[in-house]
N, C-alpha and C positions, 0 to 999 in steps of 0.2 A: 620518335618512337618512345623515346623516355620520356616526356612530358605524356604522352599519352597514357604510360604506366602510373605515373603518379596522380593522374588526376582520376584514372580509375581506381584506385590505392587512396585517393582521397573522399570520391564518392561511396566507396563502399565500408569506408570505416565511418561517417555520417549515417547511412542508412543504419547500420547495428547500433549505434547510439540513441537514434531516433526510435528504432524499435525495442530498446531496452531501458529507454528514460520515460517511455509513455505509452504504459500497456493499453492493448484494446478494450479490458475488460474492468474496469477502474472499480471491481468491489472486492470490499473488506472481511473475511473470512470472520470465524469464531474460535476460540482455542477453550484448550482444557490440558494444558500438559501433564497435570495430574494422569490422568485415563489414557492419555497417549492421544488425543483427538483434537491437535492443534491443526487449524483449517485458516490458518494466518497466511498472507502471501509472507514468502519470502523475503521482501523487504518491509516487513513491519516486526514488532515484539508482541508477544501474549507476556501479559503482565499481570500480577495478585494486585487487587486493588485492595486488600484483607476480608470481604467476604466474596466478591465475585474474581474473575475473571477476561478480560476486555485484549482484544486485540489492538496495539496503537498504529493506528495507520497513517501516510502523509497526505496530506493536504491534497485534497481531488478524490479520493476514493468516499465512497459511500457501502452500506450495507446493503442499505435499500431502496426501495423510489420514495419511501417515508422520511423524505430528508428533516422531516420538523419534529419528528415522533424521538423524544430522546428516550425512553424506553428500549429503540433498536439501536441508536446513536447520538453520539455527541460530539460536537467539538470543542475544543480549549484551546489557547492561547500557547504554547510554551516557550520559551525562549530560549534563545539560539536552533529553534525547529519551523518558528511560525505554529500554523494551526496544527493539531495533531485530529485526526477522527477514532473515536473509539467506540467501539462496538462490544456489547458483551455476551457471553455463552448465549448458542443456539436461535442466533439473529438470522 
C-alpha cells in the first residue's frame, strides 16, 4: 500500500513538472510596462533596450512562424542563459 502511495506521489509530482517546464503554447508576448500592456509570459523579462522595448524569452519560444524575420525577433547568445529570443513591442 505504501509503495503504491509513493509511486503515485511520484508520478504526479513528474506530471506538474513536465506541464510546467514545457508550455503547449511556446510564444513570446510583447510588453510595454510604460502603458501598463506588458503581454510577456510569465517567465520571461520586458526589458528598455533605450529606444524600444523587447520581451526576453528562453530558448524554444518564438513570436512568430517568421522565425528568420528579425524585425519580429531575434536571438542572442547570453551567458550563463544560452540563447535568449527577443521580441519587440506589438510582434
Amino acid at each position: 500500500m505504501w509503495n503504491n502511495f509513493i509511486t503515485i506521489a511520484l508520478f504526479l509530482t513528474s506530471a506538474v513538472t513536465l506541464v510546467t517546464s514545457n508550455p503547449t503554447n511556446p510564444v513570446c508576448g510583447t510588453c510595454n510596462p510604460v502603458s501598463g500592456l506588458n503581454h510577456c509570459d510569465p517567465t520571461t523579462s520586458c526589458i528598455n533596450t533605450g529606444a524600444h522595448f523587447h520581451c526576453a524569452c528562453r530558448a524554444g519560444y518564438k513570436a512568430s512562424e517568421e522565425k528568420n524575420n528579425v524585425n519580429k525577433q531575434f536571438r542572442l547568445n547570453m551567458p550563463n542563459y544560452g540563447f535568449l529570443v527577443f521580441t519587440p513591442e506589438n510582434t
